[in-house]
ChimeraX commands (.cxc) that place a marker at each C-alpha (Angstrom):
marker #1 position 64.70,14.69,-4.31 radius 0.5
marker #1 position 61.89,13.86,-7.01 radius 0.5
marker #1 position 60.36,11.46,-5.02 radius 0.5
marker #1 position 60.15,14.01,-2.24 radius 0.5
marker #1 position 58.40,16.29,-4.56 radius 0.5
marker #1 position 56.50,13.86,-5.83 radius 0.5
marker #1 position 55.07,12.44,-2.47 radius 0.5
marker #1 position 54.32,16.23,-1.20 radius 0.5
marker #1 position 52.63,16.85,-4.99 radius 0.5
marker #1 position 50.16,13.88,-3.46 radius 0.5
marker #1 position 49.66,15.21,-0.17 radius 0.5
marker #1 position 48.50,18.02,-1.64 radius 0.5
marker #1 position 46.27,16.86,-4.30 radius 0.5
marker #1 position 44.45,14.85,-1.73 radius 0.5
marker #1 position 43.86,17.68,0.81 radius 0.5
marker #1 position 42.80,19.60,-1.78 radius 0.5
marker #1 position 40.38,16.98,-3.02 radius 0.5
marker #1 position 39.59,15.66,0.46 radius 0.5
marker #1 position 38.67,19.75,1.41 radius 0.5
marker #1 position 36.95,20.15,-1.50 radius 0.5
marker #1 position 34.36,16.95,-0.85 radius 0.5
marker #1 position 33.38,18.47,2.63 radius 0.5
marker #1 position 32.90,21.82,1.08 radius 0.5
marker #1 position 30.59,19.73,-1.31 radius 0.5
marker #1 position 29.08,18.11,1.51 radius 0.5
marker #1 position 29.20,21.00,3.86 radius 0.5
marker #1 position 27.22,23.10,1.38 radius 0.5
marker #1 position 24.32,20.37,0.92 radius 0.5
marker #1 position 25.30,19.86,-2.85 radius 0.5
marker #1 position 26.32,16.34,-2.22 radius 0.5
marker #1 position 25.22,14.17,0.65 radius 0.5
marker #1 position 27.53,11.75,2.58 radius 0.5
marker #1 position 26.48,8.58,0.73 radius 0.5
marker #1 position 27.65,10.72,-2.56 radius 0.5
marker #1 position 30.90,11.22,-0.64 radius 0.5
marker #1 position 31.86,7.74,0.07 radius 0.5
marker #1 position 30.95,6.54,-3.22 radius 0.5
marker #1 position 33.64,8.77,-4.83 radius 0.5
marker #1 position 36.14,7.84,-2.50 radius 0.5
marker #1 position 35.12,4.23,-3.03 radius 0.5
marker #1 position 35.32,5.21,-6.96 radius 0.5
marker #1 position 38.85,6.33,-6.59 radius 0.5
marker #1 position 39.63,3.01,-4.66 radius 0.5
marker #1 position 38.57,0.88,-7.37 radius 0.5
marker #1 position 39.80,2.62,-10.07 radius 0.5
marker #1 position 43.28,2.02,-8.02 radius 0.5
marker #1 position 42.23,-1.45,-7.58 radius 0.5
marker #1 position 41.32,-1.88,-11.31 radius 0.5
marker #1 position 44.35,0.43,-12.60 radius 0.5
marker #1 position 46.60,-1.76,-15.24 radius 0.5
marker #1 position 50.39,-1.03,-14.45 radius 0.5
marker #1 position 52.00,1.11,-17.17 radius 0.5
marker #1 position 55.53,1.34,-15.47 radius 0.5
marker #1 position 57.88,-0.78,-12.92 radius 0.5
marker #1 position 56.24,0.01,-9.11 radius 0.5
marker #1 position 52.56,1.22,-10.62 radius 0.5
marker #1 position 51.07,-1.78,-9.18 radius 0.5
marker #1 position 52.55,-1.12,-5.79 radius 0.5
marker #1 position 51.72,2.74,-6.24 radius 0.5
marker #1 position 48.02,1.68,-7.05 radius 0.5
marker #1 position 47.77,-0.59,-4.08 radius 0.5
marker #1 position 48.86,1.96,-1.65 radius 0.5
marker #1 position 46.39,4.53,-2.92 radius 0.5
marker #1 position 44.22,2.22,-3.45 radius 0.5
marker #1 position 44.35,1.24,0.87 radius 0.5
marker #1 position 44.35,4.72,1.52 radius 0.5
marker #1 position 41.41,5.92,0.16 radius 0.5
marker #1 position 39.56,2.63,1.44 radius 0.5
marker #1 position 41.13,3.95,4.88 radius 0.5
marker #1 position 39.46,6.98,4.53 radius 0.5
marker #1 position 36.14,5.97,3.99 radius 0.5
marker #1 position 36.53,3.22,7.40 radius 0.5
marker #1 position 37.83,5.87,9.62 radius 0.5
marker #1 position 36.07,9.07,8.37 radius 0.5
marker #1 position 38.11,11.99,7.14 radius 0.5
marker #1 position 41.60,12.88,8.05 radius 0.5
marker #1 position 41.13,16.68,7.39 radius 0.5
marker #1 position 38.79,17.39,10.03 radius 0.5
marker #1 position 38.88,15.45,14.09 radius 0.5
marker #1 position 36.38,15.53,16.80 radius 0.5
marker link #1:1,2 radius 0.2
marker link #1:2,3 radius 0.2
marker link #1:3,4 radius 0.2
marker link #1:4,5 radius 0.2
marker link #1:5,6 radius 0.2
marker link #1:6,7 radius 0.2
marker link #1:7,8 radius 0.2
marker link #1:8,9 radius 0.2
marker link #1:9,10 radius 0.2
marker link #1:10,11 radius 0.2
marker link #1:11,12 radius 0.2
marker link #1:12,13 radius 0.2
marker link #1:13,14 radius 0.2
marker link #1:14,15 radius 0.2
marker link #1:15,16 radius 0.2
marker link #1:16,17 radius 0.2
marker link #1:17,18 radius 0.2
marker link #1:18,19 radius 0.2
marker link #1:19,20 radius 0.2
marker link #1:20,21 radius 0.2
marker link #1:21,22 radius 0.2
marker link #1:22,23 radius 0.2
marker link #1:23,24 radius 0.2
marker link #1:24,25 radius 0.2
marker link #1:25,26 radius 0.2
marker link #1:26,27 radius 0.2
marker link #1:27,28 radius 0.2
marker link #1:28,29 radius 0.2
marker link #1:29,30 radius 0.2
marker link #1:30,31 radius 0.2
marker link #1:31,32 radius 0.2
marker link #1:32,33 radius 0.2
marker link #1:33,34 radius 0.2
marker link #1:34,35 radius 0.2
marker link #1:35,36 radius 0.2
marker link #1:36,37 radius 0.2
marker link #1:37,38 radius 0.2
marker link #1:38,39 radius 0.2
marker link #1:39,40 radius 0.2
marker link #1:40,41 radius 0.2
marker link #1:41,42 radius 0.2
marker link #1:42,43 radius 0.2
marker link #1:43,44 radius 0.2
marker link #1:44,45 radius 0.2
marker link #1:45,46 radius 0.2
marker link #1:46,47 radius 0.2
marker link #1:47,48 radius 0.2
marker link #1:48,49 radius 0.2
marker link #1:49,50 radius 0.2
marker link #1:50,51 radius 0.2
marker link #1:51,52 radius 0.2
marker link #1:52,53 radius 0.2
marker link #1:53,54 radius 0.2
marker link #1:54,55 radius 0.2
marker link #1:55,56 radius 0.2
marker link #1:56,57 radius 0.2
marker link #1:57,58 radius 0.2
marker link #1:58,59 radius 0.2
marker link #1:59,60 radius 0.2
marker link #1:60,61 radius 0.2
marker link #1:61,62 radius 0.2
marker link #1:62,63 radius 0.2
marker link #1:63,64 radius 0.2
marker link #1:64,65 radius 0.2
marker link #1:65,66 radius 0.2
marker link #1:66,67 radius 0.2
marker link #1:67,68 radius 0.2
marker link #1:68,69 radius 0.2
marker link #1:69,70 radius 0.2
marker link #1:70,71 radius 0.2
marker link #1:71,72 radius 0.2
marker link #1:72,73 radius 0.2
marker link #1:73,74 radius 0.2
marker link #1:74,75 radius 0.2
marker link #1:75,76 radius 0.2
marker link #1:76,77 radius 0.2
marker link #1:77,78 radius 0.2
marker link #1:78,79 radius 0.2
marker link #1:79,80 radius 0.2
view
């Protein structure tokens, strides 16, 4: 059950956060190149993370291929 909660807590969060960059973006206050350098931030600081607990480094990897996923296939919020 936590682990369900858990993984819908990060669905969330990154809807939330992807929405909120095209908002950004949407609204001129950031421009695309600005976009996919914060995703590429949160990628690397994934990459980079130091594993506190047992399964961090997995965790980190797999957010870490996400995000990177992201930024090669454009957003998953919004399709042609």
């Amino acid at each position: 059950m936590m682990t369900t909660v858990s993984n819908a807590a990060g669905h969330a969060a990154l809807a939330i956060c992807e929405s909120l960059l095209l908002a950004l973006s949407d609204r001129k206050l950031i421009d695309e190149a600005e976009v996919l350098g914060i995703l590429q931030d949160a990628a690397a600081a994934h990459r980079n993370a130091i594993p506190l607990a047992r399964g961090d480094a997995v965790t980190h990897e797999a957010a870490a291929l996400l995000l990177e996923a992201i930024v090669a296939g454009g957003n998953s919020v919004r399709h042609p």
